[in-house]
N, C-alpha and C positions, 0 to 999 in steps of 0.2 A: 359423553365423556365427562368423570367432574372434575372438579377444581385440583385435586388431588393427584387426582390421574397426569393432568394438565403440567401441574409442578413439578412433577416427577420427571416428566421429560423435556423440562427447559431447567432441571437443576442448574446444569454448568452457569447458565445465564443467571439466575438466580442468586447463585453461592456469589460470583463475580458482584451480584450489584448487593449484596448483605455486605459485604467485604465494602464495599464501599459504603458505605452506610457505619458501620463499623470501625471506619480510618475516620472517618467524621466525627462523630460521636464521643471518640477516644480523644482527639486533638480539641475537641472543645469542654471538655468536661474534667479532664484528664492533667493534660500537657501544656496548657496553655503558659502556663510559669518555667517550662524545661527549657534547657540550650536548645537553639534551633536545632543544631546537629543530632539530638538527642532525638528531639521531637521526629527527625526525618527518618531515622533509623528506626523509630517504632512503628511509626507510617511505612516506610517499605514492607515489613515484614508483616505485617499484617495484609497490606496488599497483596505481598508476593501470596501467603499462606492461602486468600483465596483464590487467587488465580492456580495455584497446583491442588486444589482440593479441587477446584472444578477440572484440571485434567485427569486427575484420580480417574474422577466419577464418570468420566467419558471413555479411559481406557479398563477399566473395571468393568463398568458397566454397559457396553455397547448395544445402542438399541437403534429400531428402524422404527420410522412413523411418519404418517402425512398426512396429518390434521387438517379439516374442512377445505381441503381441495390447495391445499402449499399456505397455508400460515404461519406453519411449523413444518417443515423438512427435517428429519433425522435421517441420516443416512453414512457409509463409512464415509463419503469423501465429502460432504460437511462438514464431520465431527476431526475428518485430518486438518481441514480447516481451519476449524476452531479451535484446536492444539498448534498450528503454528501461529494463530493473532495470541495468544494467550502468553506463547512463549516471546514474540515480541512483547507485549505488555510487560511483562516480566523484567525484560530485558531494558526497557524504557525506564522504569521505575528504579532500576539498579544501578542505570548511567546519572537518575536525577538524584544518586544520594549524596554525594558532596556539592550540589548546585545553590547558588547559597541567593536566589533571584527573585523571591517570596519569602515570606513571613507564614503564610495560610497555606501549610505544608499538607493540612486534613482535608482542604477543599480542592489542594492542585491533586490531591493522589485518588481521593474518590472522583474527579473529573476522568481522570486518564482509565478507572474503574468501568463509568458509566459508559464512557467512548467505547470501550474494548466490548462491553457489553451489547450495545447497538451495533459493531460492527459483526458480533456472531449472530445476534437474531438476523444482520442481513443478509448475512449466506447462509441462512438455515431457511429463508424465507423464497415460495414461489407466488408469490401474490402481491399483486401491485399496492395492495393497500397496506401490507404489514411491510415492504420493502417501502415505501414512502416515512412510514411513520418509524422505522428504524434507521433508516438515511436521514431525518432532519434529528434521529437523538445524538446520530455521533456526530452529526455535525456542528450542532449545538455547544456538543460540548468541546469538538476542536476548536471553535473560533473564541471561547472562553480560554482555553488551554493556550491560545496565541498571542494574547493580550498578558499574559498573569507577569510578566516582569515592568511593575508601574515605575521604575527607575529608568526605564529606556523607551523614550518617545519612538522609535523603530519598532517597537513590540505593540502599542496601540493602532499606530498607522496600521502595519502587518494586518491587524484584528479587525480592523475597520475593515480595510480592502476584501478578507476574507470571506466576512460578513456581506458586505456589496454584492459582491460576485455569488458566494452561493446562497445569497437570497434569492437571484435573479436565474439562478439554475433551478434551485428548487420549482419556482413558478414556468421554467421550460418543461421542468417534468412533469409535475403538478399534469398541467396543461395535455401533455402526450399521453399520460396513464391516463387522463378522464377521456381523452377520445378515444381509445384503446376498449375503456369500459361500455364507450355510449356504441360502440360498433360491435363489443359481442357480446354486452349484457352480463358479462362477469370480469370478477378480480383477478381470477386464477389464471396463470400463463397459460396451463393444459388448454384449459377452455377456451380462452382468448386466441390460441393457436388453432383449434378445430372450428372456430366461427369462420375466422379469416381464410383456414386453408383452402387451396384451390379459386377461390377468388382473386380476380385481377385488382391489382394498385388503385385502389380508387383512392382520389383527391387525400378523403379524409386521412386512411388509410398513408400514404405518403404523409401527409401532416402530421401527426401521431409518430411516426419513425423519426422523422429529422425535428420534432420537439423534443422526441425520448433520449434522441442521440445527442443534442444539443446539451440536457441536461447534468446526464452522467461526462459528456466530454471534460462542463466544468471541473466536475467531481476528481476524474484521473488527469486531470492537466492536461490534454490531448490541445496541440494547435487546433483552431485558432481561439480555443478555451483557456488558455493560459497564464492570461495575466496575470493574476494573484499571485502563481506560484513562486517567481522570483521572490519578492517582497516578502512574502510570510517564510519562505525560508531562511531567508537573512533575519530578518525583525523579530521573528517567532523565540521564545527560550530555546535553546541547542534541545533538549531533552523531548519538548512540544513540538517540535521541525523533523525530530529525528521520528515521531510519534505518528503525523501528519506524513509525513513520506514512506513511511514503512507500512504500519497497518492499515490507512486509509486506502493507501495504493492496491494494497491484499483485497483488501472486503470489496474494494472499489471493481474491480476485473473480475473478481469471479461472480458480482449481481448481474452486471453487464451482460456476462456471455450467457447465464441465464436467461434474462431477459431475451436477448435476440435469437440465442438459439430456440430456447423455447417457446416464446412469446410471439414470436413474427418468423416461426418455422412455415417454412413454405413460401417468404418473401426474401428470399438469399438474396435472388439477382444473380448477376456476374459483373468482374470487373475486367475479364480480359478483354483486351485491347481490340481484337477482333469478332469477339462473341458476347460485346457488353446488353447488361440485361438488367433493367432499376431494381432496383433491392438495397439491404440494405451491406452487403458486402462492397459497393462500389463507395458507398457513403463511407464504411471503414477506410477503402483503401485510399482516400484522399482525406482524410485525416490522418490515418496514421503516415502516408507519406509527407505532410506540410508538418505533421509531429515532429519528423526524422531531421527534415531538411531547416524546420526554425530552431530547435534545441540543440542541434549539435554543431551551427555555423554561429547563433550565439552566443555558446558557450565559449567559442575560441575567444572572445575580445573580454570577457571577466574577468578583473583582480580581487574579487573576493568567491570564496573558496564554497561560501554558500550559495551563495548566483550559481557559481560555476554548477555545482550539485544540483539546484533546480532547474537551469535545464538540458543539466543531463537527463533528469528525471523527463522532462518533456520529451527526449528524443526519446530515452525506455519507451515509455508510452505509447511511441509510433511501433515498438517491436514487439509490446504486449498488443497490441490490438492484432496483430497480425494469427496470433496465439488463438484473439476470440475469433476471427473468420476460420482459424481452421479449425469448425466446430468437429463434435464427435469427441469418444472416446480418448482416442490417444493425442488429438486437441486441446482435449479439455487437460488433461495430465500433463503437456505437456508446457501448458499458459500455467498450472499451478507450481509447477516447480521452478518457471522463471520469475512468478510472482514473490513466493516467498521465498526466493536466495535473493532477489536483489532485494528484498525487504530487509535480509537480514546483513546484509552486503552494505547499501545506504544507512541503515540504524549505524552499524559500527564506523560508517564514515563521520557520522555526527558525532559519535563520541567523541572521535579524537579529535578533528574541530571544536567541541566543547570544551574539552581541558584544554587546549594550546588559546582558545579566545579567553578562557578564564584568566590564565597567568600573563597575558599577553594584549589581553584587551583589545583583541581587534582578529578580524579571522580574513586577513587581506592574502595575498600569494606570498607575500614579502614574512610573514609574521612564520611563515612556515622555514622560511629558511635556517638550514643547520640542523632539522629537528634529528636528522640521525644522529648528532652526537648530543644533542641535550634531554633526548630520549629514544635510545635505541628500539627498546621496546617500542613506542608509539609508532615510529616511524615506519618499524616492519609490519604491523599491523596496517597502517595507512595502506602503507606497498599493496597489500595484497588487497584491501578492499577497492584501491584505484586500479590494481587489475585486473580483477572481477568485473568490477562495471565496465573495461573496455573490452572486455568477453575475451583472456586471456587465457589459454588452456595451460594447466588443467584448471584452471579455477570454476567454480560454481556458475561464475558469468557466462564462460565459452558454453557449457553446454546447455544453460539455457536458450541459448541465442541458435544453437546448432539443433536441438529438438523442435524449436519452432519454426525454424526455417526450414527444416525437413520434413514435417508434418504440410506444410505450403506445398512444399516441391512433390509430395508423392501424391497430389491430387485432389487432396480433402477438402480445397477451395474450389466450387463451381468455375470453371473458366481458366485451363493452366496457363492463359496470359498472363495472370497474375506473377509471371516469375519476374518482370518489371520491378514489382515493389520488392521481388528479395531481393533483388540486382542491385537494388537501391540502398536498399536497409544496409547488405554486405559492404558497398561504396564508402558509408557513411559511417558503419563502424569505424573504417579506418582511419577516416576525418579524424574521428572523436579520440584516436591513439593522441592526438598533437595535443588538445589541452588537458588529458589524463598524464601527461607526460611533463608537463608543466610544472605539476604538483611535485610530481615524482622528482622535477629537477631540483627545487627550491628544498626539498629534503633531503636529497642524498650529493646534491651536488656546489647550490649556495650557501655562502659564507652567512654564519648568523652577526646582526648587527651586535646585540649584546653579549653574548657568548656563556650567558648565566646557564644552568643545567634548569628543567623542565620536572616539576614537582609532580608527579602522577599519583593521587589517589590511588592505596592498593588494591580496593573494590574495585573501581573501574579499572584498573589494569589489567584486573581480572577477568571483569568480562569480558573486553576488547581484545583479548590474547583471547578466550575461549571463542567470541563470535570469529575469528581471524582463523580461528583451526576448525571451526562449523564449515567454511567456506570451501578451506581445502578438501577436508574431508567430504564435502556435498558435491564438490568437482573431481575428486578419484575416484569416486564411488557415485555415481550418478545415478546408476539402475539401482542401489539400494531405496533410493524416494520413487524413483519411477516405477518400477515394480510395485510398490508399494498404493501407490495412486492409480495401476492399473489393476490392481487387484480389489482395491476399494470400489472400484467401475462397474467392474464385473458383478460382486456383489449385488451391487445398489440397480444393477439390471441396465448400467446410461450404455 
């Protein structure tokens, strides 16, 4: 294949990182003399411009390919993939135009560029070696993106800590992909599945799993990998948090379930309580159950609204993994559609957090109160994304949470003990109504201290009114994405 060949089908990735190259280029040669507001406005649009020329060219031009054994995966439920990270991208860059928290408005928007870009090559990728070297680009560039407000010592801490933690994941993974490779002599998950299959747990073999699993846990915030996430939620710039919780979380769950489904296919296990069996399904379900049970009894004691968000995110977490043990077709379909609604669910909780911290200077429970009458609009938009994430029917949350828990219960996990952890998951949902309700109370129900009215940018009110009807809309209509991702399935032969 040449080079040409080659570029032809990583366009979208390409267009994305010219575009970023291009916001760069522009803001320093360019712009440097314009009103910052100026300067951000030409920086969006040039960013946005590549990001929709690269979904053009994915829905225009739809192609299938699988380079030197998964380096490159093209396929339709990749490239659905890579049109929901793009359209968060999008969506990020449109909440950060009135953010006024940098100066280096060309280097913060080709960051957010290069991140969006590392996270499609990572779900386009079945090879340990090109999913390593595209897991440390976006993450590179988030722990840059978490630091860029120098005005607020919370936003360096955040950066530090981020940095800490997934350096030391990195070298978990690092670690479990090289043993992975030293047991079946390739990079390729296919391969690395057919070396292993039918072979028993040996040592190494276990070693290798609970490094790989230890890795990505940092990655998606899974207890007891979670520390960071508080802190870079809160410290992080609202728009960088909001960036870091939506898309990372996307690219983060769908490498995952690759990885295990396909890479340590044939090392399931079981985790039912009477038919337990090592693998790496029992490893899921005692993460994702210490997920459910630290994120969402946490969450209750929070007075800041960003805590409160990460870890809710941690409890998600317990409910997306649940999505990758129930691997398969309508598994897979059914983790991608809770991925990307609560991506786009959380993105628009940050907004509104973002503007209420900007005028308000503080994003406490308290700072919320009254927002119904000093922004109506904001407030009904809050409404709906706080009840989304408490999986509120009909919103986009409930049926996330209902497709994967029903995907569990019809069998698709080795071992139907496992209904333990949905018993658990369903328990905890309910928990998580008490401090979803908190929020809700300080908005529609406490008195505001200053009683001033809530200045909303008309760009973002825009978005956040459009992602708020994304939501409804992806929760009454649910089988329009679902059909859609199983239709993708079937194509692609999973």
């Amino acid at each position: 294949m040449s080079y040409l060949e080659l570029l032809e089908l990583a366009a979208p990735e390409t267009l994305v990182v010219i575009a970023a190259f291009v916001v760069l280029a522009a803001d320093l040669f360019g712009m440097r003399e314009l009103e910052p507001q100026f300067r951000r406005i030409i920086g969006v649009m040039i960013s946005c411009v590549g990001c929709i020329a690269a979904i053009g060219w994915m829905i225009a031009l739809p192609q299938r390919a699988d380079i030197m054994g998964g380096i490159l995966v093209i396929d339709p439920v990749t490239q659905v993939v890579k049109i929901a990270l793009l359209a968060l991208t999008i969506l990020t860059l449109l909440i950060s135009l009135d953010s006024d928290f940098t100066e280096h408005t060309g280097e913060y928007f080709a960051l957010v560029l290069l991140a969006a870009s590392g996270m499609m090559f990572l779900v386009s990728s079945a090879d340990i070696l090109m999913i390593f070297i595209s897991l440390e680009l976006t993450s590179i560039s988030l722990y840059v993106l978490a630091a860029f407000n120098k005005n607020d010592g919370q936003s360096a801490e955040a950066s530090l800590k981020y940095f800490l933690f997934g350096g030391m994941s990195a070298a978990f993974t690092l670690f479990g992909l090289s043993l992975l490779y030293g047991l079946s002599g390739s990079t390729s998950l296919s391969q690395i599945s057919a070396a292993i299959h039918g072979t028993r747990l040996d040592p190494l073999l276990i070693l290798a799993l609970v490094m790989t699993l230890v890795g990505f846990g940092f990655k998606v915030a899974a207890a007891p990998f979670h520390l960071w996430a508080p802190d870079v939620y809160q410290g992080a710039p609202a728009p960088s948090a909001a960036f870091i919780a939506s898309g990372s979380k996307v690219a983060g769950f769908i490498v995952l379930a690759r990885v295990l489904a396909t890479g340590f296919a044939g090392a399931e296990g079981s985790a039912g309580l009477l038919n337990h069996l090592p693998g790496w399904i029992p490893l899921l379900a005692i993460v994702a159950g210490l997920s459910m049970v630290v994120g969402n009894f946490a969450a209750i004691v929070q007075t800041s609204v960003r805590r409160l968000l990460a870890y809710s995110a941690i409890a998600h977490a317990g409910y997306m993994l649940l999505g990758v043990m129930a691997h398969g077709a309508a598994g897979l379909a059914s983790l991608i559609y809770y991925v990307v609604t609560y991506g786009l669910t959380t993105l628009g909780a940050f907004g509104v957090v973002a503007i209420v911290q900007q005028q308000t200077g503080g994003d406490r429970l308290s700072d919320f109160a009254g927002l119904s009458r000093r922004s109506p609009g904001m407030a009904l938009c809050m409404m709906v994304f706080i009840l989304s994430l408490a999986g509120i029917p009909p919103l986009a949350g409930f049926f996330g949470k209902f497709y994967i828990f029903s995907e569990v219960l019809k069998g698709n996990v080795p071992g139907m003990g496992i209904i333990w952890l949905v018993a658990l998951a369903i328990g905890l949902s309910a928990v998580s109504l008490y401090y979803y309700l908190q929020v809700l109370k300080q908005i529609f129900v406490a008195q505001s201290q200053t009683g001033t009215s809530l200045r909303t940018p008309v760009v973002q009110e825009v978005v956040l009114i459009s992602v708020a009807l994304a939501v409804i809309t992806l929760g009454c209509m649910p089988e329009w994405l679902i059909q859609r991702l199983t239709g993708a399935m079937a194509v692609a032969g999973l």
